[in-house]
N, C-alpha and C positions, 0 to 999 in steps of 0.2 A: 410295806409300811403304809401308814396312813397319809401320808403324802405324794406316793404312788398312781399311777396309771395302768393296770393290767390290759392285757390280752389273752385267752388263752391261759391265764396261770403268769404270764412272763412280763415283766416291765416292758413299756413304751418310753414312759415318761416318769420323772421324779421331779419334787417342787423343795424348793426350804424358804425361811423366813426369816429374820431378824429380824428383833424390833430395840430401836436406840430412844431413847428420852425424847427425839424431836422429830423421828424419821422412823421408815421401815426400809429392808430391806428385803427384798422377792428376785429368788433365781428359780428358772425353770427350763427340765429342759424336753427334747422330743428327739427319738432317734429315730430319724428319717433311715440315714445311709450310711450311719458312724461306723468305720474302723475298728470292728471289734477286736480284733489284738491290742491295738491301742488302748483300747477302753479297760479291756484288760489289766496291762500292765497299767495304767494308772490309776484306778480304783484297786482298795487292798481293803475291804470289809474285815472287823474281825470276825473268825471261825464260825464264831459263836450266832453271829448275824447271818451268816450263810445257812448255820444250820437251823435256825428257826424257819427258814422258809424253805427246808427242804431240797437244799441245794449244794455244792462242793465250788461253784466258783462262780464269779459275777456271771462268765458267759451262757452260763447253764441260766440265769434268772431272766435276763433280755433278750429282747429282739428287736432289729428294725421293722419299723411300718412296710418299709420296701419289700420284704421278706412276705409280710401277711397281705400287698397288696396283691403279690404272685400267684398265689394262692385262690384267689376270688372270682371269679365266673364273670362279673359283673362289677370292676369297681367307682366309685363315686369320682369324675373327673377328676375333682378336689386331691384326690391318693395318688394320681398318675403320674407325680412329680414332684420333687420338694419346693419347687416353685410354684408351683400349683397349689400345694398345700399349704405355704406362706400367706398368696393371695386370697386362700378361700379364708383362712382365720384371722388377716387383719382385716379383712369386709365384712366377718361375721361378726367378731369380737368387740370390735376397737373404735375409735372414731376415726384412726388414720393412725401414721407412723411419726413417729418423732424421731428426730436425725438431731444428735447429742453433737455438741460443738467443742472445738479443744477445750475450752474453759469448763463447760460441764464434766468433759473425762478427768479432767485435772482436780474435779472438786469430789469428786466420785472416789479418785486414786487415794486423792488427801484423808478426805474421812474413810477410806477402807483401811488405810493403813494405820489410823487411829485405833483401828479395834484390837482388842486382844487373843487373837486367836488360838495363839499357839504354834507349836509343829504338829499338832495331832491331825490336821488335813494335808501336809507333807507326805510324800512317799517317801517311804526309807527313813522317815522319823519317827513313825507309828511303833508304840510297845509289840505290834505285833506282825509286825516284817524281820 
């Protein structure tokens, strides 16, 4: 999708966005060293989205970095770790980290739970599980 991260043809990374009348909201993520069974089972794409990209199941579309660092003759320290790769992209990226306090999670929880989502990001409530 266009909010994707390829490698090779295969997802790294996926982003999404909300945007609310006073705020945004930005998830993204990076598959270092996830648990692909896991991921698996909890991602349930329909058919339909698997088969535009060529593919029969999420595991067939991803990969971890960890996977293509293996692979590399040569790689960037930054790769050699998911610690590693924390530190090199909040020094490249960012001005620093910000460490959310219970009041913040709490204000976060409050207005997430205001939205209307749905079950349609639910496992097992999806039309097409």
């Amino acid at each position: 999708g266009r909010n994707d991260v390829l490698v090779g043809g295969r997802k790294i990374s996926g982003n999404a966005f909300h945007m609310l009348p006073d705020r945004s909201i930005v998830h993204g993520t990076l598959l270092y060293s996830t648990d692909m069974d896991a991921l698996a089972e909890s991602i349930r794409p329909p058919v339909e989205k698997l088969a535009r990209h060529g593919v029969e199941s999420v595991r067939q579309r991803v990969v971890n970095v960890s996977e293509i660092v293996r692979t590399m003759d040569d790689p960037h320290p930054a790769l050699r770790s998911v610690e590693a790769l924390e530190s090199y992209l909040v020094e490249y990226f960012t001005d620093g980290t910000i460490v959310l306090g219970e009041d913040d999670i709490a204000d976060i929880i409050c207005d997430a739970s205001s939205m209307s989502l749905g079950d349609s990001h639910v496992r097992g409530k999806q039309n097409n599980v």
